[in-house]
C-alpha distance (Angstrom), angle and dihedral (degrees) to the residues before:
residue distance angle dihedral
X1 . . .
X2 3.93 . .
X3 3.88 125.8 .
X4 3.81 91.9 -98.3
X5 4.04 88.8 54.5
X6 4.21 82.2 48.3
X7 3.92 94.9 56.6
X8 3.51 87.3 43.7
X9 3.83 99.3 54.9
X10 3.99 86.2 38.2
X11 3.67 89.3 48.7
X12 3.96 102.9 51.1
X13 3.89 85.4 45.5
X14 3.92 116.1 138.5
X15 3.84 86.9 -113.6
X16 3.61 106.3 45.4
X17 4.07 82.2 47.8
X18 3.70 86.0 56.0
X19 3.87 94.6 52.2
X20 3.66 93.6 43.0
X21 3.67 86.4 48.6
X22 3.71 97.8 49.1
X23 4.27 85.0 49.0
X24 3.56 88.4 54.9
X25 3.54 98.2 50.2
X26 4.17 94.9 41.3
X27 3.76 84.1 53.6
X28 3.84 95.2 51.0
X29 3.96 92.1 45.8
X30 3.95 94.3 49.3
X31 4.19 87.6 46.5
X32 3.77 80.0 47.3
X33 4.15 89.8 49.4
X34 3.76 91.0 45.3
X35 3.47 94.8 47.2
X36 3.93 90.2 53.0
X37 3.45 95.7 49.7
X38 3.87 99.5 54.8
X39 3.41 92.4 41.5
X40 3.86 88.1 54.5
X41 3.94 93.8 45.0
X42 3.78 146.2 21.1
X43 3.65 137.9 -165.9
X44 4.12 110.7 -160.4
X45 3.26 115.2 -173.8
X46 4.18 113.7 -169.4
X47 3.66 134.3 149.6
X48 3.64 137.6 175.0
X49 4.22 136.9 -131.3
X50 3.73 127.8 -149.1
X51 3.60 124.5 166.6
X52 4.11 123.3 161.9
X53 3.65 139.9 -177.9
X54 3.90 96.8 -107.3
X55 4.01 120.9 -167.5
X56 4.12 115.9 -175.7
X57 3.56 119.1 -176.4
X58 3.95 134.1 174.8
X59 3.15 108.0 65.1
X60 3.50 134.7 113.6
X61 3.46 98.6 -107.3
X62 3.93 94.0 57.3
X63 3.71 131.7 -109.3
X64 3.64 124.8 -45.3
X65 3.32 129.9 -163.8
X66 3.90 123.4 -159.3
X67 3.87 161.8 164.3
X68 3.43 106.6 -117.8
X69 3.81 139.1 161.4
X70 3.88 136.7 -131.7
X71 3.69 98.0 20.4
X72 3.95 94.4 134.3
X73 3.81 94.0 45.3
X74 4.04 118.4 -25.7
X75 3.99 112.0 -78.1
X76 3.75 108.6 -114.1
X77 4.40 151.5 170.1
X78 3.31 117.1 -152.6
X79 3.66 141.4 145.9
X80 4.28 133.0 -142.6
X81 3.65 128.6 -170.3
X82 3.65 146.7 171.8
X83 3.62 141.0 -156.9
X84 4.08 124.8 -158.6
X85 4.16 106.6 -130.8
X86 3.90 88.1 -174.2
X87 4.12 119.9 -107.2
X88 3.65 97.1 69.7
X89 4.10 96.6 -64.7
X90 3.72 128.4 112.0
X91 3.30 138.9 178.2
X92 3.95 121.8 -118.3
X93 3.67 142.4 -172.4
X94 3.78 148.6 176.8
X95 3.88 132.5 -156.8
X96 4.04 106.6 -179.2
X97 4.06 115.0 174.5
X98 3.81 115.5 -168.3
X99 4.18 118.9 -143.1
X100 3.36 139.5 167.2
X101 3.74 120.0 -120.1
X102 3.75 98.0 -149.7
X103 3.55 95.0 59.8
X104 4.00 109.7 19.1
X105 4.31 85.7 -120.6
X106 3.58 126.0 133.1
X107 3.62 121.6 -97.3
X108 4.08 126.9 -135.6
X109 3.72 93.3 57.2
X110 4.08 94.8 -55.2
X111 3.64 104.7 -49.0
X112 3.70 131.7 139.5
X113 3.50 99.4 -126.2
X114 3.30 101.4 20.3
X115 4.08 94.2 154.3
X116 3.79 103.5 43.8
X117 3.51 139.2 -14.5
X118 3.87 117.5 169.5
X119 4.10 143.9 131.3
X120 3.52 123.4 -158.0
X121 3.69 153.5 145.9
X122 3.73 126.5 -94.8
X123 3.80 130.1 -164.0
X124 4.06 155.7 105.5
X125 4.07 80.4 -40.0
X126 3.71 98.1 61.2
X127 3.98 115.5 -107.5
X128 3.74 133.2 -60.0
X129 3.68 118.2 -155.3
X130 3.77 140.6 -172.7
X131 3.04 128.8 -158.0
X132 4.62 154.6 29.8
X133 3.56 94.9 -6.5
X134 4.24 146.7 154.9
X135 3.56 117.8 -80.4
X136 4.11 106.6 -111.2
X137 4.34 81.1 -129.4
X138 3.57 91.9 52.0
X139 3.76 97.0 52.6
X140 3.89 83.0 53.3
X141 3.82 98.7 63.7
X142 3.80 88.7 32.5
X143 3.96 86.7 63.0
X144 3.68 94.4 39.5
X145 3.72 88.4 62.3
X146 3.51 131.5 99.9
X147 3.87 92.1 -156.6
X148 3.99 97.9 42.0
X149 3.68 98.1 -113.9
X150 3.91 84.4 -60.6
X151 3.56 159.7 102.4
X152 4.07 114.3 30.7
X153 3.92 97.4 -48.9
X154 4.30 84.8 56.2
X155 3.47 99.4 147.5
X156 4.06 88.4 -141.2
X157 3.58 78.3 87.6
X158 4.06 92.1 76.8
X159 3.70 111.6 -11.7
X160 4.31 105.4 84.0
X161 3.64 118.1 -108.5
X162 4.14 116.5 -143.2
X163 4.32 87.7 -54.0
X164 4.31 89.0 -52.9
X165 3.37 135.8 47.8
X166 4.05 102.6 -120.6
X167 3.99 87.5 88.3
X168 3.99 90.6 -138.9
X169 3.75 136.8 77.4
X170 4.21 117.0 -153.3
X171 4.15 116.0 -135.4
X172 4.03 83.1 40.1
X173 4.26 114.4 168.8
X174 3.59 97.9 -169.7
X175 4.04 127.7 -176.2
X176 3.80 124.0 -160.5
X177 3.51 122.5 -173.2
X178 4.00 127.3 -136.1
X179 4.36 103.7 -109.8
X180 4.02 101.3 -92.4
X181 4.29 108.9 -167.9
X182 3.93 91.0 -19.0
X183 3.97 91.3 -48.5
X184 4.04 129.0 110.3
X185 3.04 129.4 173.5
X186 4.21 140.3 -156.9
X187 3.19 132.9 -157.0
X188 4.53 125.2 -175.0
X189 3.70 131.2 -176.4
X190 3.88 130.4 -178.3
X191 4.06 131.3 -178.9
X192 3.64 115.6 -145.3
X193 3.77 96.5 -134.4
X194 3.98 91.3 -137.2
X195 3.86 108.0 158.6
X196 4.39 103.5 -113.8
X197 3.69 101.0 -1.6
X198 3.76 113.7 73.5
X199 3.87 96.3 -174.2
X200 3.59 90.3 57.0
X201 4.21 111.7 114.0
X202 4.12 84.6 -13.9
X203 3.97 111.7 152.0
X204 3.37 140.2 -162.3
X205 3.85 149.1 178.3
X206 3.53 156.4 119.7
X207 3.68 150.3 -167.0
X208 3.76 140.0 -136.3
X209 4.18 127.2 -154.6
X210 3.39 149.5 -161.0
X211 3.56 144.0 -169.6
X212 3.60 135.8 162.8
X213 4.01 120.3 156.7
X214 3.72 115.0 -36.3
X215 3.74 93.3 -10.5
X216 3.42 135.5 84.6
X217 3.70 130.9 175.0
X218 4.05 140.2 -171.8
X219 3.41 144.7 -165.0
X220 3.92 125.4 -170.2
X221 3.51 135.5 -178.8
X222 4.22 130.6 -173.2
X223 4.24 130.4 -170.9
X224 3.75 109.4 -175.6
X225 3.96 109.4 176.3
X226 4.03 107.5 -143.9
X227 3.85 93.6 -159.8
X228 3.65 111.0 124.2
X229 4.04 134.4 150.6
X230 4.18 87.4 -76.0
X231 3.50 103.7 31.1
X232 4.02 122.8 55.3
X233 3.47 140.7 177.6
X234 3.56 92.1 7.5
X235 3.87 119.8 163.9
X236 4.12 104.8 -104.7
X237 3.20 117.5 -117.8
X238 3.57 115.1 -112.9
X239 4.45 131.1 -164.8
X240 3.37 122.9 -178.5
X241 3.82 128.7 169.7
X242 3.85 143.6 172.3
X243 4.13 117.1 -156.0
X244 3.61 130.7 -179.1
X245 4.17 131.9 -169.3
X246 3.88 119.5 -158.8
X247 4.04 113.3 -166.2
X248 3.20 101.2 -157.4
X249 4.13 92.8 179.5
X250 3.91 99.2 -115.5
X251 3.99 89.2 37.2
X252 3.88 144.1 19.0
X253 4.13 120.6 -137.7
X254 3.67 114.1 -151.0
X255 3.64 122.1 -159.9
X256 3.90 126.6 -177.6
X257 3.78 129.4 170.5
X258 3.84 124.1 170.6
X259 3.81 141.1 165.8
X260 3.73 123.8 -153.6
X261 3.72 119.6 -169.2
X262 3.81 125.1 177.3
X263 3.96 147.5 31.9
X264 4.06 113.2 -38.3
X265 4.21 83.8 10.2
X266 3.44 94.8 119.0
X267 3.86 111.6 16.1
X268 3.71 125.2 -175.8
X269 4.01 111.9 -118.4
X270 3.82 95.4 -149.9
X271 3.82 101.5 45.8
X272 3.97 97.0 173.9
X273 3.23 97.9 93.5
X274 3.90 94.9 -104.6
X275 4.08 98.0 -168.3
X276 3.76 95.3 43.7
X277 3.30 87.4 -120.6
X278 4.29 112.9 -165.1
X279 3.64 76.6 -124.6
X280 3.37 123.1 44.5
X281 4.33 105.4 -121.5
X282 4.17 107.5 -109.3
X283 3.53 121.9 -136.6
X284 4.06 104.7 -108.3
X285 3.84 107.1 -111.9
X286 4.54 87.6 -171.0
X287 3.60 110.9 36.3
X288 3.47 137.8 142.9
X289 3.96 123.4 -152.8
X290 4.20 123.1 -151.1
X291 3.64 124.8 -174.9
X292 3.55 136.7 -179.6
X293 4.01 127.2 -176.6
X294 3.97 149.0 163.5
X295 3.95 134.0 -156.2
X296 3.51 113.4 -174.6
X297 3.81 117.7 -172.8
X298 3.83 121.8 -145.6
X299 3.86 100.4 178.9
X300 4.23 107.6 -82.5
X301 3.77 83.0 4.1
X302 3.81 134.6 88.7
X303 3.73 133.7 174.1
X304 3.88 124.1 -164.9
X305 3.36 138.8 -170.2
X306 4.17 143.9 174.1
X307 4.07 142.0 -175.5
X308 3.72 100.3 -162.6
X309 4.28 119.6 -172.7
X310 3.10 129.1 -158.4
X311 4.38 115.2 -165.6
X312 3.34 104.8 -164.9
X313 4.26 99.8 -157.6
X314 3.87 96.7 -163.9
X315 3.74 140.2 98.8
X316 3.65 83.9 -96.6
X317 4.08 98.8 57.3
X318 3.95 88.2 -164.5
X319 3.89 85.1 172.9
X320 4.39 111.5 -172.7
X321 3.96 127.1 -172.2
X322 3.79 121.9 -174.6
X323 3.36 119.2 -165.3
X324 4.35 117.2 -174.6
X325 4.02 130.9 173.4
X326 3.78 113.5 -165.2
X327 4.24 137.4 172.5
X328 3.62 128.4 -154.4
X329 3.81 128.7 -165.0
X330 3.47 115.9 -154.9
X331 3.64 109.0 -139.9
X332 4.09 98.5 177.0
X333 3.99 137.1 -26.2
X334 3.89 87.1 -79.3
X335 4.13 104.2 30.6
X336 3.87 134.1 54.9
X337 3.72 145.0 152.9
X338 3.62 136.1 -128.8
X339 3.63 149.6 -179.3
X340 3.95 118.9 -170.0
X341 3.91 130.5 171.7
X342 3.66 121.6 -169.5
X343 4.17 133.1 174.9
X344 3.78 134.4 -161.9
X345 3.44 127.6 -149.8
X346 3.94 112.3 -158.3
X347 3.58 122.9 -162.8
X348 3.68 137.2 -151.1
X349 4.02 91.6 -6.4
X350 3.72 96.4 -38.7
X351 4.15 111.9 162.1
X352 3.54 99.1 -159.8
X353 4.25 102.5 142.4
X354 4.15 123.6 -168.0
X355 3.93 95.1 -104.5
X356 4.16 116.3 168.1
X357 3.14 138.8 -144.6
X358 3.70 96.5 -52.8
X359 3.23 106.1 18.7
X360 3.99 142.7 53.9
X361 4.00 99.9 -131.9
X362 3.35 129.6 -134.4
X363 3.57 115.4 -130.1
X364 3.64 139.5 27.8
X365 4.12 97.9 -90.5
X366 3.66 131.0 51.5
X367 3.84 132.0 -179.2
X368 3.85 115.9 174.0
X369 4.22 129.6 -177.4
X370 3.60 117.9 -167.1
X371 4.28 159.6 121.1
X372 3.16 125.6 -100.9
X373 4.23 118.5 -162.1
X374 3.52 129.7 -177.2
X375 3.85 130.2 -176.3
Protein backbone atom coordinates (compact mmCIF):
# COMPACT_ATOMS: atom_id res chain seq x y z
CA UNK A 1 0.00 0.00 0.00
CA UNK A 2 1.51 3.50 -0.95
CA UNK A 3 1.75 6.58 1.40
CA UNK A 4 -1.40 8.12 -0.10
CA UNK A 5 -3.36 4.69 0.72
CA UNK A 6 -1.55 5.22 4.48
CA UNK A 7 -3.06 8.79 5.08
CA UNK A 8 -6.11 7.52 3.89
CA UNK A 9 -6.51 4.53 6.26
CA UNK A 10 -5.00 6.91 9.08
CA UNK A 11 -7.38 9.53 8.07
CA UNK A 12 -10.85 7.63 8.09
CA UNK A 13 -9.69 6.19 11.51
CA UNK A 14 -12.42 6.00 14.32
CA UNK A 15 -10.36 8.64 16.20
CA UNK A 16 -9.46 11.15 13.77
CA UNK A 17 -13.42 10.88 12.85
CA UNK A 18 -14.02 11.66 16.42
CA UNK A 19 -11.79 14.82 16.43
CA UNK A 20 -13.06 16.01 13.21
CA UNK A 21 -16.42 15.40 14.57
CA UNK A 22 -15.98 17.16 17.81
CA UNK A 23 -14.44 20.36 15.44
CA UNK A 24 -17.46 20.29 13.56
CA UNK A 25 -19.74 20.38 16.27
CA UNK A 26 -17.58 23.20 18.46
CA UNK A 27 -17.77 25.23 15.30
CA UNK A 28 -21.57 24.87 14.87
CA UNK A 29 -22.22 25.69 18.69
CA UNK A 30 -19.94 28.92 18.69
CA UNK A 31 -21.85 30.04 15.13
CA UNK A 32 -24.85 29.12 17.22
CA UNK A 33 -23.40 31.47 20.32
CA UNK A 34 -22.60 34.25 17.92
CA UNK A 35 -25.67 34.14 16.31
CA UNK A 36 -27.51 34.47 19.76
CA UNK A 37 -25.69 37.18 20.86
CA UNK A 38 -26.28 39.59 17.89
CA UNK A 39 -29.57 38.73 17.66
CA UNK A 40 -29.94 39.64 21.40
CA UNK A 41 -27.90 42.99 21.06
CA UNK A 42 -26.66 45.69 18.72
CA UNK A 43 -24.23 48.42 18.77
CA UNK A 44 -25.07 51.18 15.83
CA UNK A 45 -22.86 53.54 15.47
CA UNK A 46 -24.11 56.66 12.99
CA UNK A 47 -23.41 60.25 12.84
CA UNK A 48 -24.22 63.05 10.66
CA UNK A 49 -22.12 66.19 8.77
CA UNK A 50 -23.36 69.61 7.95
CA UNK A 51 -21.27 72.37 6.98
CA UNK A 52 -22.70 75.73 5.09
CA UNK A 53 -21.48 78.87 3.67
CA UNK A 54 -22.86 81.20 6.48
CA UNK A 55 -22.95 85.18 5.98
CA UNK A 56 -24.21 87.36 9.24
CA UNK A 57 -24.54 90.89 8.93
CA UNK A 58 -25.88 93.75 11.31
CA UNK A 59 -23.97 93.91 13.81
CA UNK A 60 -21.73 96.30 15.03
CA UNK A 61 -18.77 94.69 14.24
CA UNK A 62 -19.61 94.44 10.41
CA UNK A 63 -20.49 91.55 8.26
CA UNK A 64 -18.76 88.34 8.29
CA UNK A 65 -18.81 85.87 6.07
CA UNK A 66 -17.81 82.20 6.92
CA UNK A 67 -17.40 78.36 6.70
CA UNK A 68 -19.04 77.05 9.41
CA UNK A 69 -20.48 73.71 10.57
CA UNK A 70 -23.81 72.47 12.11
CA UNK A 71 -25.95 75.30 11.08
CA UNK A 72 -28.90 73.00 9.80
CA UNK A 73 -28.82 70.73 12.86
CA UNK A 74 -25.35 70.40 14.91
CA UNK A 75 -22.77 67.97 13.10
CA UNK A 76 -22.25 64.94 15.26
CA UNK A 77 -20.67 60.89 15.92
CA UNK A 78 -22.27 59.00 18.12
CA UNK A 79 -23.17 55.51 18.76
CA UNK A 80 -26.66 53.65 20.40
CA UNK A 81 -27.14 50.16 21.38
CA UNK A 82 -29.31 47.72 23.01
CA UNK A 83 -29.18 44.49 24.65
CA UNK A 84 -32.37 41.98 25.10
CA UNK A 85 -32.45 40.85 29.10
CA UNK A 86 -35.35 38.41 28.22
CA UNK A 87 -39.20 39.27 29.43
CA UNK A 88 -39.75 42.10 27.19
CA UNK A 89 -36.90 44.55 28.83
CA UNK A 90 -33.70 45.72 27.32
CA UNK A 91 -31.15 47.66 28.09
CA UNK A 92 -30.27 50.88 25.97
CA UNK A 93 -27.74 53.51 25.58
CA UNK A 94 -26.50 56.55 23.71
CA UNK A 95 -22.99 58.14 23.32
CA UNK A 96 -23.45 61.42 21.00
CA UNK A 97 -20.12 63.68 20.55
CA UNK A 98 -20.66 67.10 18.97
CA UNK A 99 -17.78 68.61 16.36
CA UNK A 100 -17.40 71.08 14.11
CA UNK A 101 -16.63 70.27 10.55
CA UNK A 102 -14.66 73.35 9.73
CA UNK A 103 -12.17 72.79 12.20
CA UNK A 104 -12.22 68.96 13.32
CA UNK A 105 -13.03 70.46 17.27
CA UNK A 106 -15.55 69.25 19.50
CA UNK A 107 -18.77 70.89 19.78
CA UNK A 108 -20.78 71.77 23.22
CA UNK A 109 -17.97 73.77 24.61
CA UNK A 110 -15.21 70.79 24.25
CA UNK A 111 -16.81 67.87 25.74
CA UNK A 112 -16.85 64.31 24.74
CA UNK A 113 -20.31 63.78 24.66
CA UNK A 114 -21.44 66.88 24.39
CA UNK A 115 -24.93 65.77 22.59
CA UNK A 116 -26.06 62.78 24.61
CA UNK A 117 -24.77 60.53 26.98
CA UNK A 118 -27.28 58.19 28.77
CA UNK A 119 -28.01 54.29 29.83
CA UNK A 120 -31.22 53.05 30.56
CA UNK A 121 -33.81 50.43 30.59
CA UNK A 122 -36.50 49.95 28.05
CA UNK A 123 -39.71 47.91 28.23
CA UNK A 124 -43.71 47.33 28.58
CA UNK A 125 -43.22 50.33 31.29
CA UNK A 126 -41.94 52.93 28.98
CA UNK A 127 -38.06 53.76 29.32
CA UNK A 128 -35.95 55.04 32.13
CA UNK A 129 -32.83 56.81 31.31
CA UNK A 130 -29.77 58.25 32.97
CA UNK A 131 -27.88 60.39 31.95
CA UNK A 132 -26.77 64.16 29.53
CA UNK A 133 -29.93 64.44 27.92
CA UNK A 134 -32.74 67.00 26.03
CA UNK A 135 -34.86 68.97 28.11
CA UNK A 136 -38.66 67.47 27.66
CA UNK A 137 -39.51 71.66 26.96
CA UNK A 138 -36.95 71.89 24.50
CA UNK A 139 -38.08 68.99 22.39
CA UNK A 140 -41.47 70.89 22.43
CA UNK A 141 -40.39 74.04 20.58
CA UNK A 142 -37.96 71.93 18.58
CA UNK A 143 -41.13 70.03 17.16
CA UNK A 144 -43.17 73.07 16.85
CA UNK A 145 -40.69 74.36 14.40
CA UNK A 146 -40.72 74.46 10.89
CA UNK A 147 -36.86 74.64 10.73
CA UNK A 148 -36.06 71.95 13.57
CA UNK A 149 -34.53 74.23 16.02
CA UNK A 150 -31.92 74.90 13.19
CA UNK A 151 -30.24 76.55 10.52
CA UNK A 152 -30.41 80.61 10.69
CA UNK A 153 -34.26 80.93 11.30
CA UNK A 154 -33.55 78.40 14.70
CA UNK A 155 -35.98 79.63 16.85
CA UNK A 156 -33.33 79.21 19.90
CA UNK A 157 -32.55 82.49 18.70
CA UNK A 158 -35.81 84.09 20.51
CA UNK A 159 -38.12 81.47 21.72
CA UNK A 160 -36.59 80.29 25.57
CA UNK A 161 -35.03 77.01 25.86
CA UNK A 162 -35.69 74.95 29.39
CA UNK A 163 -34.24 78.43 31.49
CA UNK A 164 -30.69 78.33 29.05
CA UNK A 165 -30.04 78.02 25.76
CA UNK A 166 -27.76 74.68 25.61
CA UNK A 167 -31.15 72.60 25.28
CA UNK A 168 -29.73 69.82 27.77
CA UNK A 169 -29.24 69.46 31.47
CA UNK A 170 -26.18 66.87 32.75
CA UNK A 171 -27.15 64.31 35.86
CA UNK A 172 -30.64 64.00 33.88
CA UNK A 173 -33.18 60.88 35.27
CA UNK A 174 -35.59 60.99 32.61
CA UNK A 175 -38.99 58.83 32.27
CA UNK A 176 -40.84 58.28 29.00
CA UNK A 177 -43.97 56.69 28.85
CA UNK A 178 -45.14 53.90 26.22
CA UNK A 179 -48.07 55.99 23.75
CA UNK A 180 -51.50 55.12 25.67
CA UNK A 181 -54.80 56.23 23.18
CA UNK A 182 -52.50 58.59 21.05
CA UNK A 183 -51.01 60.25 24.33
CA UNK A 184 -47.29 59.93 25.88
CA UNK A 185 -46.05 61.40 28.24
CA UNK A 186 -42.28 62.48 29.75
CA UNK A 187 -41.24 63.22 32.68
CA UNK A 188 -37.06 64.64 33.69
CA UNK A 189 -35.46 65.40 36.93
CA UNK A 190 -31.90 66.71 37.73
CA UNK A 191 -30.07 67.51 41.27
CA UNK A 192 -27.75 70.32 41.25
CA UNK A 193 -24.97 68.59 43.13
CA UNK A 194 -24.32 71.85 45.33
CA UNK A 195 -22.50 70.76 48.56
CA UNK A 196 -25.42 71.60 51.71
CA UNK A 197 -28.19 73.05 49.74
CA UNK A 198 -30.09 70.52 47.73
CA UNK A 199 -32.35 73.06 45.87
CA UNK A 200 -29.44 74.75 44.62
CA UNK A 201 -29.13 74.41 40.43
CA UNK A 202 -31.99 71.47 40.84
CA UNK A 203 -34.22 71.12 37.58
CA UNK A 204 -37.18 69.83 36.59
CA UNK A 205 -39.76 69.25 33.79
CA UNK A 206 -41.78 67.37 31.59
CA UNK A 207 -43.95 67.18 28.64
CA UNK A 208 -47.20 65.62 27.55
CA UNK A 209 -48.35 64.65 23.64
CA UNK A 210 -50.80 63.92 21.42
CA UNK A 211 -51.44 62.75 18.12
CA UNK A 212 -54.29 61.41 16.36
CA UNK A 213 -54.49 61.64 12.36
CA UNK A 214 -53.08 64.75 10.89
CA UNK A 215 -52.76 66.44 14.21
CA UNK A 216 -50.43 66.47 16.71
CA UNK A 217 -50.26 68.44 19.84
CA UNK A 218 -47.72 69.21 22.90
CA UNK A 219 -47.46 70.49 26.05
CA UNK A 220 -44.10 71.20 27.95
CA UNK A 221 -43.22 72.42 31.12
CA UNK A 222 -39.45 73.41 32.73
CA UNK A 223 -38.33 74.40 36.69
CA UNK A 224 -34.70 75.34 36.76
CA UNK A 225 -33.71 76.50 40.42
CA UNK A 226 -31.04 79.49 40.06
CA UNK A 227 -29.70 79.05 43.64
CA UNK A 228 -26.09 78.51 43.63
CA UNK A 229 -23.09 79.32 46.22
CA UNK A 230 -23.37 83.30 44.99
CA UNK A 231 -26.75 83.68 44.18
CA UNK A 232 -29.71 82.86 46.76
CA UNK A 233 -33.17 82.97 47.00
CA UNK A 234 -33.52 83.82 43.57
CA UNK A 235 -36.95 83.45 41.82
CA UNK A 236 -36.60 80.06 39.50
CA UNK A 237 -36.89 80.41 36.34
CA UNK A 238 -39.78 78.87 34.91
CA UNK A 239 -40.80 77.90 30.69
CA UNK A 240 -43.73 76.49 29.79
CA UNK A 241 -45.17 76.01 26.28
CA UNK A 242 -48.03 74.36 24.30
CA UNK A 243 -47.34 73.56 20.30
CA UNK A 244 -49.48 72.10 17.79
CA UNK A 245 -48.71 70.74 13.93
CA UNK A 246 -51.63 70.44 11.39
CA UNK A 247 -50.67 68.29 8.11
CA UNK A 248 -52.81 69.38 6.01
CA UNK A 249 -51.37 66.96 2.98
CA UNK A 250 -50.08 69.71 0.53
CA UNK A 251 -48.89 71.87 3.67
CA UNK A 252 -48.01 71.71 7.44
CA UNK A 253 -49.30 74.65 10.03
CA UNK A 254 -47.10 75.18 12.91
CA UNK A 255 -48.25 76.82 15.95
CA UNK A 256 -46.11 77.63 19.11
CA UNK A 257 -46.99 79.73 22.13
CA UNK A 258 -44.86 79.92 25.32
CA UNK A 259 -44.44 82.00 28.49
CA UNK A 260 -41.24 82.29 30.38
CA UNK A 261 -41.22 83.87 33.75
CA UNK A 262 -38.17 84.21 36.00
CA UNK A 263 -34.25 84.67 36.26
CA UNK A 264 -32.20 82.62 33.41
CA UNK A 265 -36.02 82.02 31.75
CA UNK A 266 -35.29 83.63 28.79
CA UNK A 267 -31.49 84.06 28.30
CA UNK A 268 -29.88 85.88 25.49
CA UNK A 269 -27.54 83.47 23.29
CA UNK A 270 -25.09 86.21 22.26
CA UNK A 271 -24.47 87.97 25.59
CA UNK A 272 -21.62 90.43 24.32
CA UNK A 273 -23.50 92.96 23.62
CA UNK A 274 -23.35 92.42 19.75
CA UNK A 275 -24.99 95.99 18.62
CA UNK A 276 -23.04 98.07 21.07
CA UNK A 277 -25.93 99.03 22.33
CA UNK A 278 -25.59 102.46 24.88
CA UNK A 279 -27.23 100.00 27.00
CA UNK A 280 -26.23 96.78 27.19
CA UNK A 281 -29.69 94.44 26.02
CA UNK A 282 -31.11 92.52 29.44
CA UNK A 283 -32.11 89.13 29.40
CA UNK A 284 -36.16 89.25 29.72
CA UNK A 285 -37.06 87.80 33.16
CA UNK A 286 -41.41 87.88 31.85
CA UNK A 287 -41.71 87.09 28.35
CA UNK A 288 -43.89 85.36 26.29
CA UNK A 289 -42.78 83.66 22.89
CA UNK A 290 -45.39 83.14 19.64
CA UNK A 291 -44.55 81.36 16.57
CA UNK A 292 -46.18 80.58 13.52
CA UNK A 293 -44.75 78.36 10.50
CA UNK A 294 -45.42 76.28 7.19
CA UNK A 295 -43.49 73.37 5.34
CA UNK A 296 -44.91 72.50 2.25
CA UNK A 297 -43.51 69.44 0.46
CA UNK A 298 -43.30 69.27 -3.37
CA UNK A 299 -41.68 65.80 -3.82
CA UNK A 300 -37.51 66.26 -3.33
CA UNK A 301 -38.46 69.82 -2.52
CA UNK A 302 -39.43 71.67 0.67
CA UNK A 303 -40.09 75.25 1.46
CA UNK A 304 -40.24 76.69 5.06
CA UNK A 305 -41.11 79.53 6.62
CA UNK A 306 -41.63 81.31 10.35
CA UNK A 307 -42.90 84.75 12.12
CA UNK A 308 -41.41 84.35 15.50
CA UNK A 309 -42.39 87.14 18.60
CA UNK A 310 -40.83 87.81 21.19
CA UNK A 311 -43.08 90.06 24.19
CA UNK A 312 -40.77 91.21 26.31
CA UNK A 313 -43.20 91.84 29.75
CA UNK A 314 -40.70 94.11 31.66
CA UNK A 315 -40.04 97.73 32.33
CA UNK A 316 -37.68 97.41 29.56
CA UNK A 317 -40.26 96.11 26.69
CA UNK A 318 -37.13 95.00 24.55
CA UNK A 319 -39.75 93.40 22.16
CA UNK A 320 -37.81 91.01 19.03
CA UNK A 321 -39.55 89.34 15.88
CA UNK A 322 -37.65 87.08 13.51
CA UNK A 323 -38.99 86.33 10.52
CA UNK A 324 -36.87 83.44 8.05
CA UNK A 325 -37.89 81.71 4.57
CA UNK A 326 -35.77 78.71 3.70
CA UNK A 327 -35.74 75.66 0.77
CA UNK A 328 -34.32 72.34 0.99
CA UNK A 329 -33.58 69.87 -1.81
CA UNK A 330 -33.53 66.52 -0.91
CA UNK A 331 -30.80 64.87 -2.65
CA UNK A 332 -31.18 61.15 -1.00
CA UNK A 333 -32.60 59.59 2.40
CA UNK A 334 -29.25 60.67 4.05
CA UNK A 335 -28.13 64.05 1.96
CA UNK A 336 -29.86 67.43 1.17
CA UNK A 337 -29.31 71.02 0.40
CA UNK A 338 -30.55 74.18 1.67
CA UNK A 339 -30.59 77.81 1.54
CA UNK A 340 -32.38 79.80 4.44
CA UNK A 341 -32.47 83.63 5.20
CA UNK A 342 -33.82 84.93 8.35
CA UNK A 343 -34.01 88.76 10.00
CA UNK A 344 -34.58 90.11 13.49
CA UNK A 345 -36.05 93.08 14.37
CA UNK A 346 -35.00 94.26 17.99
CA UNK A 347 -36.82 96.73 19.84
CA UNK A 348 -36.09 99.26 22.41
CA UNK A 349 -32.32 97.94 22.79
CA UNK A 350 -33.11 94.32 22.47
CA UNK A 351 -29.74 92.08 21.55
CA UNK A 352 -31.33 89.20 20.23
CA UNK A 353 -28.75 88.11 17.03
CA UNK A 354 -29.75 85.32 14.13
CA UNK A 355 -27.48 82.47 15.59
CA UNK A 356 -28.07 78.65 14.03
CA UNK A 357 -28.02 75.67 15.00
CA UNK A 358 -24.65 75.78 16.52
CA UNK A 359 -23.97 78.91 16.98
CA UNK A 360 -25.38 82.24 18.66
CA UNK A 361 -24.90 84.80 15.61
CA UNK A 362 -23.64 87.90 15.61
CA UNK A 363 -25.64 90.36 13.97
CA UNK A 364 -29.14 91.03 13.21
CA UNK A 365 -29.28 89.14 9.55
CA UNK A 366 -28.27 85.77 8.55
CA UNK A 367 -28.34 83.96 5.17
CA UNK A 368 -26.71 80.48 5.08
CA UNK A 369 -26.17 77.84 1.83
CA UNK A 370 -25.20 74.44 2.56
CA UNK A 371 -25.34 70.17 2.69
CA UNK A 372 -26.23 68.44 5.17
CA UNK A 373 -25.16 64.35 5.28
CA UNK A 374 -25.95 61.88 7.66
CA UNK A 375 -24.83 58.19 7.88
Amino acid sequence: MNTRDNTSLKTSSPGARNKTLLTGLVCAALAAVTHAASAQSAITPYGLIDMAMVRESGGSAGSVTKLTSGVSVGSRIGFRGTEDLGHGLSAVFVLESGFQGDTGTLGQGGLLFGRQAYVGLRGGFGSLLVGRQYTPEYLVVAFADPFGSGYVADSKNIVATSGNSFSRMDNTIKYLSPTVSGLTAELAVAPGEVAGDSAAGRQFGGSIAYATGPLQVRVGYHNRNNDTATLKNTENARNAVVAAVYDFGVLKAHLLYGANRGLNSSVLRNTSNPFSRPTIPVASTDSRDALVGLTIPLGPHTLLASYIRKDDRTAFNQDAHQVAIGYRYTLSKRTSMYAVYAHIDNRNGAGYTVGNASESGTGSRGISVGISHAF
